[in-house]
FIKOLZA-733771 format. One record per residue (C-alpha): x, y, z; residue in three letters; chain. Coordinates in nm, 2 decimals. Example, Ala and Ser with C-alpha at 12.3 -4.5 7.8 and 13.67 -1.06 7.14 Angstrom:
<rs>
<r px="1.23" py="-0.45" pz="0.78" resn="ala" chain="A"/>
<r px="1.37" py="-0.11" pz="0.71" resn="ser" chain="A"/>
</rs>
This chain:
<rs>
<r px="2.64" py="-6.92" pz="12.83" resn="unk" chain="A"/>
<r px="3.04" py="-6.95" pz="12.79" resn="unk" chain="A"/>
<r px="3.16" py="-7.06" pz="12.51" resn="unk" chain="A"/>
<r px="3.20" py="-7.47" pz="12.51" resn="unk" chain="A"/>
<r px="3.61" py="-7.54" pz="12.50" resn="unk" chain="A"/>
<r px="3.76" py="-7.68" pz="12.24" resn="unk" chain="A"/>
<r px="3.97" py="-8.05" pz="12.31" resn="unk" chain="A"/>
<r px="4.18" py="-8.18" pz="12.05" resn="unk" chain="A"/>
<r px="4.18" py="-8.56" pz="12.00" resn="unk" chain="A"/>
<r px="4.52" py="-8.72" pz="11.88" resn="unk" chain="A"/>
<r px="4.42" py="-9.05" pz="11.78" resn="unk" chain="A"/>
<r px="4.02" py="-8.99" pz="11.74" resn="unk" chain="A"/>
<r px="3.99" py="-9.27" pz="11.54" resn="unk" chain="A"/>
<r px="4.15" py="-9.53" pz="11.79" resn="unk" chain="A"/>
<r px="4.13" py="-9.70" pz="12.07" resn="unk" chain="A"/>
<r px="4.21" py="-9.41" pz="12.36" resn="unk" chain="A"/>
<r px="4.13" py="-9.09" pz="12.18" resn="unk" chain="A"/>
<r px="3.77" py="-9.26" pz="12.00" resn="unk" chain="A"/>
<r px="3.68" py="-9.35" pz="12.36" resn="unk" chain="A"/>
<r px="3.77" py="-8.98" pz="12.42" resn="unk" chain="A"/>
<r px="3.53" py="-8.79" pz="12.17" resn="unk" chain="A"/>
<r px="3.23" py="-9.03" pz="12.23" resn="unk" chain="A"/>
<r px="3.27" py="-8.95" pz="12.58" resn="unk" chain="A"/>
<r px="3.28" py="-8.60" pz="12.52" resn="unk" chain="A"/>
<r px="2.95" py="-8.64" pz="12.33" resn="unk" chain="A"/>
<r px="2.77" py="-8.84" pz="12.56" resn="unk" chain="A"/>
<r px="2.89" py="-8.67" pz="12.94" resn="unk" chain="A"/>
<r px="3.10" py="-8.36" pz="12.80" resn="unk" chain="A"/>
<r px="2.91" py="-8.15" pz="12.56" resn="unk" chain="A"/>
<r px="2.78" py="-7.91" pz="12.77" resn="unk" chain="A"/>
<r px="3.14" py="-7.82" pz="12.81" resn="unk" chain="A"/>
<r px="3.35" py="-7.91" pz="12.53" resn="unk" chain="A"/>
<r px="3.35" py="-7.99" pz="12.20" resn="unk" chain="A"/>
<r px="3.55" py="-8.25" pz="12.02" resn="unk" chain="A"/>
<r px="3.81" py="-8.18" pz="11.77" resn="unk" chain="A"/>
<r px="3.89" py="-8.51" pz="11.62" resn="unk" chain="A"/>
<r px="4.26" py="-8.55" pz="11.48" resn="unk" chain="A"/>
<r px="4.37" py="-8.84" pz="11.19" resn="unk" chain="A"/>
<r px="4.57" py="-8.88" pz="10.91" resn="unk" chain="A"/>
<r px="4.29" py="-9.03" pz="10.69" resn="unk" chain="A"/>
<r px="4.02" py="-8.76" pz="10.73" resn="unk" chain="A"/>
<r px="3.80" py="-9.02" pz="10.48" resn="unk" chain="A"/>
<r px="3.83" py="-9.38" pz="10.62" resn="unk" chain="A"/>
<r px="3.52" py="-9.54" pz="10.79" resn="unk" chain="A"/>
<r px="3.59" py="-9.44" pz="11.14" resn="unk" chain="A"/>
<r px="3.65" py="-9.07" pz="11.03" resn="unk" chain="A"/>
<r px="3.30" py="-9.03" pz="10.86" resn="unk" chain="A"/>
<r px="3.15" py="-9.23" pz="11.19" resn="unk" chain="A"/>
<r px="3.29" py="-8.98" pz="11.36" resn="unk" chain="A"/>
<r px="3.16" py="-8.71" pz="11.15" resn="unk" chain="A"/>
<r px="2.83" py="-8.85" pz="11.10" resn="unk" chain="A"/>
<r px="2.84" py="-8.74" pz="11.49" resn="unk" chain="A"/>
<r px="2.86" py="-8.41" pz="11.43" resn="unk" chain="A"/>
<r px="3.25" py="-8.42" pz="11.53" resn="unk" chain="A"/>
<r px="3.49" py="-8.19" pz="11.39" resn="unk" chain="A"/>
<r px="3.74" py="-8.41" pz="11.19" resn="unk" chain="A"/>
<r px="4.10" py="-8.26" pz="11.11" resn="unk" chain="A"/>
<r px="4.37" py="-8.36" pz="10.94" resn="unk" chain="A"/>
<r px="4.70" py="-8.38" pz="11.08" resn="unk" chain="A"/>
<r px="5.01" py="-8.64" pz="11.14" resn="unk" chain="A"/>
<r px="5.23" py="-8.66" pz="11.45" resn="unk" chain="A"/>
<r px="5.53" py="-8.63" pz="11.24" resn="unk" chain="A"/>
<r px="5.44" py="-8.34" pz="11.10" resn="unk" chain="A"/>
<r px="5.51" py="-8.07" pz="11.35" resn="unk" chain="A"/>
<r px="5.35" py="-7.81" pz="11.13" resn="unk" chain="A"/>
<r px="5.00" py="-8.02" pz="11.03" resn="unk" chain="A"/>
<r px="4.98" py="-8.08" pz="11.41" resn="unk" chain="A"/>
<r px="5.00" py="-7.68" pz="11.48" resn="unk" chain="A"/>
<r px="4.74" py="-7.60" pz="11.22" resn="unk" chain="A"/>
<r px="4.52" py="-7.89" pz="11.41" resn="unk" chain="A"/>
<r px="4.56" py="-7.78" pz="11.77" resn="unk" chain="A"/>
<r px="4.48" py="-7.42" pz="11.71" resn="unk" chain="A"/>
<r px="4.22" py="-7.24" pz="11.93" resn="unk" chain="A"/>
<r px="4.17" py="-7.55" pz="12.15" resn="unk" chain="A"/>
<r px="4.17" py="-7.55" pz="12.54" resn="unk" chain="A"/>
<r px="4.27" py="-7.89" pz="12.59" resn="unk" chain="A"/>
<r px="4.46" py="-8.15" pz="12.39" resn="unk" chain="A"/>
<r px="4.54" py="-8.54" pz="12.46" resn="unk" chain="A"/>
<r px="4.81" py="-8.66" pz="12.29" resn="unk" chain="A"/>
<r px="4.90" py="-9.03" pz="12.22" resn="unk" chain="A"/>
<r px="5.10" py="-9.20" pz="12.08" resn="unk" chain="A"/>
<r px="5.04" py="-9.61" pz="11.89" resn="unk" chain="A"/>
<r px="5.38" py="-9.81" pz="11.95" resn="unk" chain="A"/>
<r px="5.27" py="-10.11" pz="11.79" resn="unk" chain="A"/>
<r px="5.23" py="-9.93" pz="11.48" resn="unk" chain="A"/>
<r px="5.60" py="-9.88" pz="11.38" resn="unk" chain="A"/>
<r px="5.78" py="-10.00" pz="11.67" resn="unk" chain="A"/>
<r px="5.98" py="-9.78" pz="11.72" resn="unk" chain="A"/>
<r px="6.13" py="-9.57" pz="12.05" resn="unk" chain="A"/>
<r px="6.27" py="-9.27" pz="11.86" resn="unk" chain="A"/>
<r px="5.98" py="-9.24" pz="11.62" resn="unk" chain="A"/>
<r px="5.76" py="-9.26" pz="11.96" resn="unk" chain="A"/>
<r px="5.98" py="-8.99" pz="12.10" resn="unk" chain="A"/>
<r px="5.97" py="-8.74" pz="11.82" resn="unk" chain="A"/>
<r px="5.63" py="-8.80" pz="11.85" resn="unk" chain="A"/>
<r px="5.57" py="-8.66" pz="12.13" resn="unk" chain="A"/>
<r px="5.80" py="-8.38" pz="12.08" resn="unk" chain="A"/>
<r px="5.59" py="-8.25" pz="11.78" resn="unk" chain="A"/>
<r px="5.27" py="-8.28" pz="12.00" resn="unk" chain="A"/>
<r px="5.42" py="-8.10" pz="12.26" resn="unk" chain="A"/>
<r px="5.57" py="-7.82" pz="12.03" resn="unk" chain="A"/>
<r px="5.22" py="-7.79" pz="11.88" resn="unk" chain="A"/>
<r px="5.07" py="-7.72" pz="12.17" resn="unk" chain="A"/>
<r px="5.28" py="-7.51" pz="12.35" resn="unk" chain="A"/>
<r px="5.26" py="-7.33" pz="12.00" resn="unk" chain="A"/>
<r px="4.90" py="-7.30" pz="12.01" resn="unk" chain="A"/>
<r px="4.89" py="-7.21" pz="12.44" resn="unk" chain="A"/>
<r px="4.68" py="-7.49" pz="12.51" resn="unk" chain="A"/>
<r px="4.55" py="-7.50" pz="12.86" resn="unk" chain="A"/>
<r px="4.57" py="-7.84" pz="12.94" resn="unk" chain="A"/>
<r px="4.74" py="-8.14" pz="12.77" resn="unk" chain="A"/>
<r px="4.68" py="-8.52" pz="12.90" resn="unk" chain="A"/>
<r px="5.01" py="-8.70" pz="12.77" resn="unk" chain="A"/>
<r px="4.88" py="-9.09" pz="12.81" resn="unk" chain="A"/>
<r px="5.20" py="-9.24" pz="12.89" resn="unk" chain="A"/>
<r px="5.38" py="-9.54" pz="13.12" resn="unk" chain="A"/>
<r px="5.61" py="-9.61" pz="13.31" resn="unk" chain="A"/>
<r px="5.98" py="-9.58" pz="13.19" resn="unk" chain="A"/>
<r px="6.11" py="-9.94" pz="13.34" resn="unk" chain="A"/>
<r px="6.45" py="-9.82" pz="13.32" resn="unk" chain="A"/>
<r px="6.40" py="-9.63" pz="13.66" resn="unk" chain="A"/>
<r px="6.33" py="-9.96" pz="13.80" resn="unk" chain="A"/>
<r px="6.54" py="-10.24" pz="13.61" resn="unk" chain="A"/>
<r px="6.85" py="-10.03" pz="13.46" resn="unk" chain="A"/>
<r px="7.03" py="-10.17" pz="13.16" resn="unk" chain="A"/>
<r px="7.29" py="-10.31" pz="13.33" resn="unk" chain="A"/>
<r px="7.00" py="-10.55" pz="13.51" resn="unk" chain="A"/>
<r px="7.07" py="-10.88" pz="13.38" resn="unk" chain="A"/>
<r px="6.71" py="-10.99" pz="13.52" resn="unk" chain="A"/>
<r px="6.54" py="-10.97" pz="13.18" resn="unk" chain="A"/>
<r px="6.71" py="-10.90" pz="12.85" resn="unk" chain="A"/>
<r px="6.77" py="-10.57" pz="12.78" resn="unk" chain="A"/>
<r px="6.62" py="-10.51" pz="12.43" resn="unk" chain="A"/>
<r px="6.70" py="-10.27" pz="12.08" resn="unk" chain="A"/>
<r px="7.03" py="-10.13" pz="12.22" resn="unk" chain="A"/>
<r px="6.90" py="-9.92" pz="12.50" resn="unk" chain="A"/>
<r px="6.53" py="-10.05" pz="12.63" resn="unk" chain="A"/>
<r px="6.39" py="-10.27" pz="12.89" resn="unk" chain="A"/>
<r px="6.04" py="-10.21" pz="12.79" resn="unk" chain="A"/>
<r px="6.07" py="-10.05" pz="12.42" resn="unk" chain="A"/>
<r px="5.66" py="-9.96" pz="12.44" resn="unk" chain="A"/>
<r px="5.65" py="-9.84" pz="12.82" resn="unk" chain="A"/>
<r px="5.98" py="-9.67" pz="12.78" resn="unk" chain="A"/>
<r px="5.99" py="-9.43" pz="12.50" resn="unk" chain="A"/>
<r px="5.66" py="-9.30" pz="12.68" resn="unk" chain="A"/>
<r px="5.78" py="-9.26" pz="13.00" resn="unk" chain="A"/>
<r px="6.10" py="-9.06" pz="12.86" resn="unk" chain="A"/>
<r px="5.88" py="-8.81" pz="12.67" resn="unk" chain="A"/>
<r px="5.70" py="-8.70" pz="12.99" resn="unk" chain="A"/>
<r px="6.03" py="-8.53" pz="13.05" resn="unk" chain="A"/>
<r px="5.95" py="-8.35" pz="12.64" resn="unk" chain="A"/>
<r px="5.64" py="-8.19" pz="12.82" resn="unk" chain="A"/>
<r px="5.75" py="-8.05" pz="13.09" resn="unk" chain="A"/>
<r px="6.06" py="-7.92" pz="12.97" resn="unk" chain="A"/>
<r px="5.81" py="-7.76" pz="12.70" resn="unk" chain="A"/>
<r px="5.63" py="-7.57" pz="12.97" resn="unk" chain="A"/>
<r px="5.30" py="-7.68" pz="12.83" resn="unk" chain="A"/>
<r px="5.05" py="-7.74" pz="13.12" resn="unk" chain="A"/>
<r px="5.01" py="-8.13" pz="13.11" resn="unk" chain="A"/>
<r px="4.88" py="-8.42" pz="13.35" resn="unk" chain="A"/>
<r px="5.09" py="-8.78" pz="13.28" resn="unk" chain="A"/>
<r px="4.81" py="-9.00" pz="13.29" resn="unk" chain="A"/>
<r px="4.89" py="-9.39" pz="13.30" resn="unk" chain="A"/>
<r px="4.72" py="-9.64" pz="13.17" resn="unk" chain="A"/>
<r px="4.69" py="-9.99" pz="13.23" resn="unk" chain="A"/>
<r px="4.66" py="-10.32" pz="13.04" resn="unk" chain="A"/>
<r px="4.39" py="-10.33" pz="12.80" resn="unk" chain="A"/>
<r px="4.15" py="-10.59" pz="12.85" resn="unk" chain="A"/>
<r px="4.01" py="-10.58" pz="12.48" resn="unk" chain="A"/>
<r px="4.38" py="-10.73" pz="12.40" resn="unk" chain="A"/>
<r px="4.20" py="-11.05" pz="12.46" resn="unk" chain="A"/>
<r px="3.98" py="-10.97" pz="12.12" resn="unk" chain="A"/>
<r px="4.22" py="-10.78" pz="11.94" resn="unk" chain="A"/>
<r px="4.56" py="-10.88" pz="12.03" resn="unk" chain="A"/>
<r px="4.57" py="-11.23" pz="12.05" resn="unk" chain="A"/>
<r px="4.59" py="-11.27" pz="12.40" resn="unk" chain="A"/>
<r px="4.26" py="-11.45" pz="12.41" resn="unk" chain="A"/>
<r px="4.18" py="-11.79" pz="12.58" resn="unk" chain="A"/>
<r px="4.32" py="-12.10" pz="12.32" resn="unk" chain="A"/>
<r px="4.22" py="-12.49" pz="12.39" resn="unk" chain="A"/>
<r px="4.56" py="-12.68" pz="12.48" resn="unk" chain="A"/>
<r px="4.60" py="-13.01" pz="12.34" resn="unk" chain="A"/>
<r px="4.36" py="-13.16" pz="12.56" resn="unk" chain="A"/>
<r px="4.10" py="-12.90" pz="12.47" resn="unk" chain="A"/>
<r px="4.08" py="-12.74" pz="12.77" resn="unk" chain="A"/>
<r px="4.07" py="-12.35" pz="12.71" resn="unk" chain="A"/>
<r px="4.39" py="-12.15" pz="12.85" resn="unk" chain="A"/>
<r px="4.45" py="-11.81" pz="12.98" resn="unk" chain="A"/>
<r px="4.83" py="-11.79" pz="12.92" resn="unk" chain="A"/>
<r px="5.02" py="-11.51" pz="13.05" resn="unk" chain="A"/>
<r px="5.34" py="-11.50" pz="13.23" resn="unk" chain="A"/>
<r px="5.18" py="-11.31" pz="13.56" resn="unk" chain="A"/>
<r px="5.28" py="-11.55" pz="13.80" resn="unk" chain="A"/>
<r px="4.98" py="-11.51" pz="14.12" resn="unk" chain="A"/>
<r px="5.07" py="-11.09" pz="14.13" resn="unk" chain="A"/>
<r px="4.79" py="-10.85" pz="14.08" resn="unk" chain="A"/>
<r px="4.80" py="-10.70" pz="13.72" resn="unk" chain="A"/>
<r px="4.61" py="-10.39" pz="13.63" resn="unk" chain="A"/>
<r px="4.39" py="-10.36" pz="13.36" resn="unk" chain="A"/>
<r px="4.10" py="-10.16" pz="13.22" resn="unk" chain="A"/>
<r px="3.80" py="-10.13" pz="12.94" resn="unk" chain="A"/>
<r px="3.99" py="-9.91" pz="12.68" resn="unk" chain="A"/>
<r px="3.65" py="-9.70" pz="12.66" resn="unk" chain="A"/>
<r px="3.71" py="-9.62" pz="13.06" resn="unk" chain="A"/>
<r px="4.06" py="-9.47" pz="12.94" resn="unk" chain="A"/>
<r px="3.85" py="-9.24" pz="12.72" resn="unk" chain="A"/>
<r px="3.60" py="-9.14" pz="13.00" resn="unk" chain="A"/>
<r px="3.83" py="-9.14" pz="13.27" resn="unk" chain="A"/>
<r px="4.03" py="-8.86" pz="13.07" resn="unk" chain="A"/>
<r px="3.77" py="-8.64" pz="13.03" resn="unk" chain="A"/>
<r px="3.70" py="-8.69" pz="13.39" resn="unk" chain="A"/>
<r px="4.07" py="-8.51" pz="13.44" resn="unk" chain="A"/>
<r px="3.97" py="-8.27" pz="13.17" resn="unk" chain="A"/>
<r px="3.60" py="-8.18" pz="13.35" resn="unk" chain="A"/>
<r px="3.82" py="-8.10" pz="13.71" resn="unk" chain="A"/>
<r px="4.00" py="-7.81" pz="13.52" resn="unk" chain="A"/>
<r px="4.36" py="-7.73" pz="13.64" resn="unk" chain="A"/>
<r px="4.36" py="-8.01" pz="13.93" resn="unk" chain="A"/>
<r px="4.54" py="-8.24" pz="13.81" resn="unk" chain="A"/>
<r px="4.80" py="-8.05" pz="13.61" resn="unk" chain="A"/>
<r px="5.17" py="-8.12" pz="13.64" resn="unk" chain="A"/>
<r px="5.04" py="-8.40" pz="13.84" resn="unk" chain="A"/>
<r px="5.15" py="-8.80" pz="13.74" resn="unk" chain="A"/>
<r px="4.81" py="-9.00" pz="13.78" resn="unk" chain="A"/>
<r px="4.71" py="-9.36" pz="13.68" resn="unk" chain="A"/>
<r px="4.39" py="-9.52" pz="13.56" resn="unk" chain="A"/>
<r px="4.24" py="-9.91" pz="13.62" resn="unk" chain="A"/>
<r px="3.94" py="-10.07" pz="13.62" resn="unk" chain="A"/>
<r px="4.03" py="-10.39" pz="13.83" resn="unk" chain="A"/>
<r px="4.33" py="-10.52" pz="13.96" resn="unk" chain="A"/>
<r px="4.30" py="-10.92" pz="13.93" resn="unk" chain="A"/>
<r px="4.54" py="-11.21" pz="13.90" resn="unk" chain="A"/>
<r px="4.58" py="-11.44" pz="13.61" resn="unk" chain="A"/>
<r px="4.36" py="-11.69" pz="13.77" resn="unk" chain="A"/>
<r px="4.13" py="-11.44" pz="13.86" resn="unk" chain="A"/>
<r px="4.12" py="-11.32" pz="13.51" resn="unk" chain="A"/>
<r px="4.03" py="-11.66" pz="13.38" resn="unk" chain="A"/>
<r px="3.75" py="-11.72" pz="13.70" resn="unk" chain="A"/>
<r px="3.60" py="-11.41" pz="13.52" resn="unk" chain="A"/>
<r px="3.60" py="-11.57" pz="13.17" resn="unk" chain="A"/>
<r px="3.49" py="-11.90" pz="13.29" resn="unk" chain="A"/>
<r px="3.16" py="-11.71" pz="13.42" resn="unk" chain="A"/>
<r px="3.12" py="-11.49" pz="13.10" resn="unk" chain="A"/>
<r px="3.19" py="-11.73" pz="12.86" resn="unk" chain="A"/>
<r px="2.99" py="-12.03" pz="13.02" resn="unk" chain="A"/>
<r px="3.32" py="-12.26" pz="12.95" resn="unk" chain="A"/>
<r px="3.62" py="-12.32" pz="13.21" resn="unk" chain="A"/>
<r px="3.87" py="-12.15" pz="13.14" resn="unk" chain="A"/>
<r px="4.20" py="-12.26" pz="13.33" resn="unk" chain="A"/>
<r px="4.53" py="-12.00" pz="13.42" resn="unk" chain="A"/>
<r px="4.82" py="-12.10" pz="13.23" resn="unk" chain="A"/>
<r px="5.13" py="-11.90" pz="13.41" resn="unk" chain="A"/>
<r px="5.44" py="-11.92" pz="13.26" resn="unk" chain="A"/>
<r px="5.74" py="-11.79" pz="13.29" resn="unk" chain="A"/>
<r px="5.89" py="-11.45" pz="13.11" resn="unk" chain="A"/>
<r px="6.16" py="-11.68" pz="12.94" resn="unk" chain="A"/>
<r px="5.85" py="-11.92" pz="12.81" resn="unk" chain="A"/>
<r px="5.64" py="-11.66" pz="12.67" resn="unk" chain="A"/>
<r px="5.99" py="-11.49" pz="12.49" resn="unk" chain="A"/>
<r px="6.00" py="-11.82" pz="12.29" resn="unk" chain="A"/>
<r px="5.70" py="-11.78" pz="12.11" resn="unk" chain="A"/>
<r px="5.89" py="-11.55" pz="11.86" resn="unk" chain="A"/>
<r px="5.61" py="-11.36" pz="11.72" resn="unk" chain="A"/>
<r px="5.63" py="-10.98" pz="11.67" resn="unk" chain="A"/>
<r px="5.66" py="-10.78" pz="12.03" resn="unk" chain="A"/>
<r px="5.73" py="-11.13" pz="12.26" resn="unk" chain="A"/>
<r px="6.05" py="-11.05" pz="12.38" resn="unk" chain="A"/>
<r px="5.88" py="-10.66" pz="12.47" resn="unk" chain="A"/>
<r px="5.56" py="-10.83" pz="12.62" resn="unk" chain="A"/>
<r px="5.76" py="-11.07" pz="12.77" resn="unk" chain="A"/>
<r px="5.93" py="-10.82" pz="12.98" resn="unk" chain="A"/>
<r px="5.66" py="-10.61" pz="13.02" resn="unk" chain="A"/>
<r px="5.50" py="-10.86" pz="13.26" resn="unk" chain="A"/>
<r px="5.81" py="-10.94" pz="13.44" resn="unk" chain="A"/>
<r px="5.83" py="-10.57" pz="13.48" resn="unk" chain="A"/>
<r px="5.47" py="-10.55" pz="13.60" resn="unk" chain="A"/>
<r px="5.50" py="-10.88" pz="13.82" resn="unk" chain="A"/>
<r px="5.88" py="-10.77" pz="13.98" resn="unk" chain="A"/>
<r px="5.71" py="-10.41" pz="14.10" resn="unk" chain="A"/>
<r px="5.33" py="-10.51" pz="14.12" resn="unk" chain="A"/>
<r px="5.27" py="-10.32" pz="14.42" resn="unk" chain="A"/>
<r px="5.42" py="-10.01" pz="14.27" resn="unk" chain="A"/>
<r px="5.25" py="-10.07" pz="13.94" resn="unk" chain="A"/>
<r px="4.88" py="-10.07" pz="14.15" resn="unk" chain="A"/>
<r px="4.97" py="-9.82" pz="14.39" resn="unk" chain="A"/>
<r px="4.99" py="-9.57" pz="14.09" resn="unk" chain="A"/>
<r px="4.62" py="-9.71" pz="13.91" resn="unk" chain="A"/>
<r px="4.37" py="-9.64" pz="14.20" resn="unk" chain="A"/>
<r px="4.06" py="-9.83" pz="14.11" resn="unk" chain="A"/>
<r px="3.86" py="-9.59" pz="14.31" resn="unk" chain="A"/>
<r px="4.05" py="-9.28" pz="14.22" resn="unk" chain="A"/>
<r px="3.94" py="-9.42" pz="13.86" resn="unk" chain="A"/>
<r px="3.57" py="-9.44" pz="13.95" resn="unk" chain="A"/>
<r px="3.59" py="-9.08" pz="14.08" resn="unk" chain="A"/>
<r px="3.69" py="-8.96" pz="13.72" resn="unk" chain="A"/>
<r px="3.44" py="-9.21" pz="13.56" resn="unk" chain="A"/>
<r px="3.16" py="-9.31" pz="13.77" resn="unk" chain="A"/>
<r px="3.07" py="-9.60" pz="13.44" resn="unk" chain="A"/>
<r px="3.39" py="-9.75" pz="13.54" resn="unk" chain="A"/>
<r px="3.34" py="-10.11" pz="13.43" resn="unk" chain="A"/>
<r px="3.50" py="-10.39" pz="13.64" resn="unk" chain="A"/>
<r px="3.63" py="-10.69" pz="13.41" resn="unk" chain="A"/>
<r px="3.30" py="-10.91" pz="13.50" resn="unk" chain="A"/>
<r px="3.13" py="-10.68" pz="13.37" resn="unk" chain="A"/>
<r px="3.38" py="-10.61" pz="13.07" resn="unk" chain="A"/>
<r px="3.37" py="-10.98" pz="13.02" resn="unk" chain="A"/>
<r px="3.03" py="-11.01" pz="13.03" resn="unk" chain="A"/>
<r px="2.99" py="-10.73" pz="12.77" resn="unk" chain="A"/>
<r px="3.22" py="-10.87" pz="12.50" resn="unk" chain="A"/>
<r px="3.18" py="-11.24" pz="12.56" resn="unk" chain="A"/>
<r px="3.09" py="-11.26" pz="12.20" resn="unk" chain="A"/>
<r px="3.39" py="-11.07" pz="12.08" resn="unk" chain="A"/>
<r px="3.61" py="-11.34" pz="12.25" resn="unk" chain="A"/>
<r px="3.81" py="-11.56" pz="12.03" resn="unk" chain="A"/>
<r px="3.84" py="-11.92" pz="12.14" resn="unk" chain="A"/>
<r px="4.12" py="-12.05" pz="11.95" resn="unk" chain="A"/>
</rs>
């Protein structure tokens, strides 16, 4: 038997890359073996991990040199990066330069860079149609991504661009959850107007990447997207009436409404939805629900997402 290949896991303890290594254990471990990267070997989520017999290493992505040490020896690597952690474009951007410098140091075989689109290509600076934000940004947290795809290539390391989509666990986690209005009644509010809007179970962005990773070299240098559903507000909150057991009613508001709730990342959320909205048909066109299925034949539909995490659900 060949020896099982060796995928490095930026972010092993989060969202994408977790989804990653469990779905490495449960569908890729005949083939590869997990190499879980974090820059707090010892926290809860890093012992889980080990407690699964994953290889935990410790490494930070702006540390071009721990990285190295991390990605030796290993066939594949996905790299990713968490925005919302320092928000910050350049920080994102050097980022990504170390993880590409890494590997190309280490001639890995196959990276997945899980990025977005840069809206700049579609809405330039001068566009006056949503505010143009930190000096040089339409969408800070899609933007610096979709620039670094650029880092990659020009690196010469071997690398799909995989795009993702909207996560639907931002209605547990990020506070974009169903609230009662002052009537009572319970509100989906998001600034969607009646387009289609991608999303997708952040575990299906794990599984879905080790699909690209189980199909070898096909999709290198290739750009490739990911979703689970594409739905409208309303027919998001349909599917959280019938989940939840309560009504839940579509609240869609404008970009300039959902700016003026000041709190951290409105203004970039804000425009991220326009953005997704003003160039929905392009935005879908590159997240193939059944292209998705083909890498991850568990590929949930929201339903059934809903349905799964009904209980995780804040209603207020």
């Amino acid at each position: 038997m060949s020896e099982k290949k060796v995928i490095t896991v930026i972010g092993a303890t989060g969202a994408q890359g977790g989804g990653l290594v469990r779905a490495i254990l449960q569908r890729g471990k005949d083939q590869f073996v997990a190499r879980a990267v974090t820059r707090k070997p010892n926290d809860e989520k890093a012992k889980a991990l080990k407690d699964l017999g994953v290889q935990v290493v410790q490494a930070d992505l702006d540390d071009v040199n721990s990285l190295k040490e991390a990605f030796k020896d290993s066939w594949g690597a996905f790299c990713v990066t968490n925005f919302w952690e320092h928000v910050s474009p350049e920080k994102e951007l050097n980022q990504a330069k170390n993880m590409a410098d890494a590997a190309r140091s280490a001639k890995v075989k196959h990276v997945i860079w899980s990025t977005l689109e840069d809206s700049r290509k579609f809405i330039p600076l001068s566009d006056d149609r949503m505010p143009t934000l930190m000096g040089k940004y339409k969408v800070p947290h899609f933007d610096a991504k979709g620039e670094a795809n650029e880092i990659f290539m020009k690196a010469d390391v071997p690398t799909t661009l995989f795009h993702t989509s909207f996560y639907w666990d931002n209605l547990i986690h990020f506070g974009m959850n169903p609230k009662p209005d002052a009537s009572g009644k319970l509100v989906l509010t998001m600034p969607l107007g009646n387009q289609k809007f991608p999303g997708i179970a952040v575990s299906d962005i794990g599984k879905c990447a080790l699909g690209v990773f189980m199909r070898g070299s096909e999709f290198l240098g290739k750009s490739i997207g990911v979703a689970g559903e594409h739905l409208t507000g309303a027919e998001m909150a349909q599917g959280l009436s019938k989940a939840l057991g309560k009504e839940v009613h579509y609240n869609a508001i404008t970009p300039a409404q959902y700016r003026s709730f000041g709190f951290p990342g409105a203004d970039d959320l804000a425009n991220m939805f326009q953005f997704n909205v003003d160039f929905a048909a392009e935005f879908c066109k590159a997240r193939s629900v059944e292209f998705s299925r083909s890498l991850n034949p568990e590929l949930q539909s929201f339903a059934m997402w809903a349905e799964a995490n009904r209980n995780r659900i804040p209603l207020q």
